[in-house]
C-alpha positions in Angstrom: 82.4 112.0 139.4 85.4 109.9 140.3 83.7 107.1 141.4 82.1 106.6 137.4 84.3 104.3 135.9 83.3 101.6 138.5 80.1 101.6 138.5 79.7 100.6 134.9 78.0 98.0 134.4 77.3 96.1 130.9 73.2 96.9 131.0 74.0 100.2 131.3 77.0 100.9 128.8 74.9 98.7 126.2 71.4 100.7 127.0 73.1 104.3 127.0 74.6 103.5 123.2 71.5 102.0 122.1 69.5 105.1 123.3 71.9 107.0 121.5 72.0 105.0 118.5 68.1 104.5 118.6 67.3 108.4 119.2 69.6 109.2 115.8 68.1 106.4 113.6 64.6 107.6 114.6 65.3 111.1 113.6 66.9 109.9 110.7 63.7 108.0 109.5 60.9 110.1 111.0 62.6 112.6 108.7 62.2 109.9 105.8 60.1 110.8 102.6 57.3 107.6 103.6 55.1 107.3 105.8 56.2 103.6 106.4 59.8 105.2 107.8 58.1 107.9 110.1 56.0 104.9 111.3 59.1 102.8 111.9 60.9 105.7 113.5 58.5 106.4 116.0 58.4 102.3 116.8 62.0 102.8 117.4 61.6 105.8 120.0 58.5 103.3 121.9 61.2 100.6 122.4 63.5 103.3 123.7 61.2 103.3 127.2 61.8 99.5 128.4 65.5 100.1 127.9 65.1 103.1 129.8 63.5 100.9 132.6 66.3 98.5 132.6 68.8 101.3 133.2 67.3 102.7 136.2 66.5 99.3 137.4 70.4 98.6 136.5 71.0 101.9 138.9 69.1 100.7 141.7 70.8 97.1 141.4 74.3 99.1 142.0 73.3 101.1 144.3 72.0 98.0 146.6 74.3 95.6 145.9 77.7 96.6 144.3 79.2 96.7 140.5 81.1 93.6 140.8 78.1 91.4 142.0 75.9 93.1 139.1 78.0 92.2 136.8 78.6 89.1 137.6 74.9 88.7 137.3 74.8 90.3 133.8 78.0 88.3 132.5 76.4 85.2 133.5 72.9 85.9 131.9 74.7 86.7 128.8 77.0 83.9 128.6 73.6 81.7 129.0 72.0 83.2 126.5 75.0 83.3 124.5 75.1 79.3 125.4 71.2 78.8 124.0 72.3 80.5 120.6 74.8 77.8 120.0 73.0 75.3 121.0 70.1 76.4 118.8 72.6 76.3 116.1 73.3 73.1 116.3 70.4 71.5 117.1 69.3 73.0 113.7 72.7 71.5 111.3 
């Protein structure tokens, strides 16, 4: 357990608190007094499973290559993407 706070990467610190948020918001509206919010809590708890996947692909990733070169993976992809969002915002002024 003393090697856990280097292998962190961002997919999985983002996909463990969204698991936890997404589990307590589904209980929260599968608990709901319409049907529409049981509906939407159980859509919630099908989108939990791809993220799920991206974690233990994530794992795998680590355990082949490294934390540092995963993350410099992930950083990038999400400065790119971060890049398209401002260029879609001003493409649209």
């Amino acid at each position: 357990m003393n090697n856990s706070p280097k292998n962190l990467t961002l997919f999985f610190v983002t996909g463990i608190l969204s698991i936890i948020t997404g589990i307590i918001y589904a209980i929260i509206l599968i608990n709901g007094n319409s049907a529409e919010d049981g509906l939407m809590g159980i859509y919630i708890l099908f989108w939990l499973i791809p993220i799920l996947l991206i974690i233990l692909i994530d794992r795998f990733m680590v355990r082949k290559f490294g934390s540092r070169k995963v993350n410099k993976v992930q950083f990038s992809s999400l400065g790119f993407i971060i890049l398209l969002w401002i260029v879609r915002a001003i493409a649209n002024l």
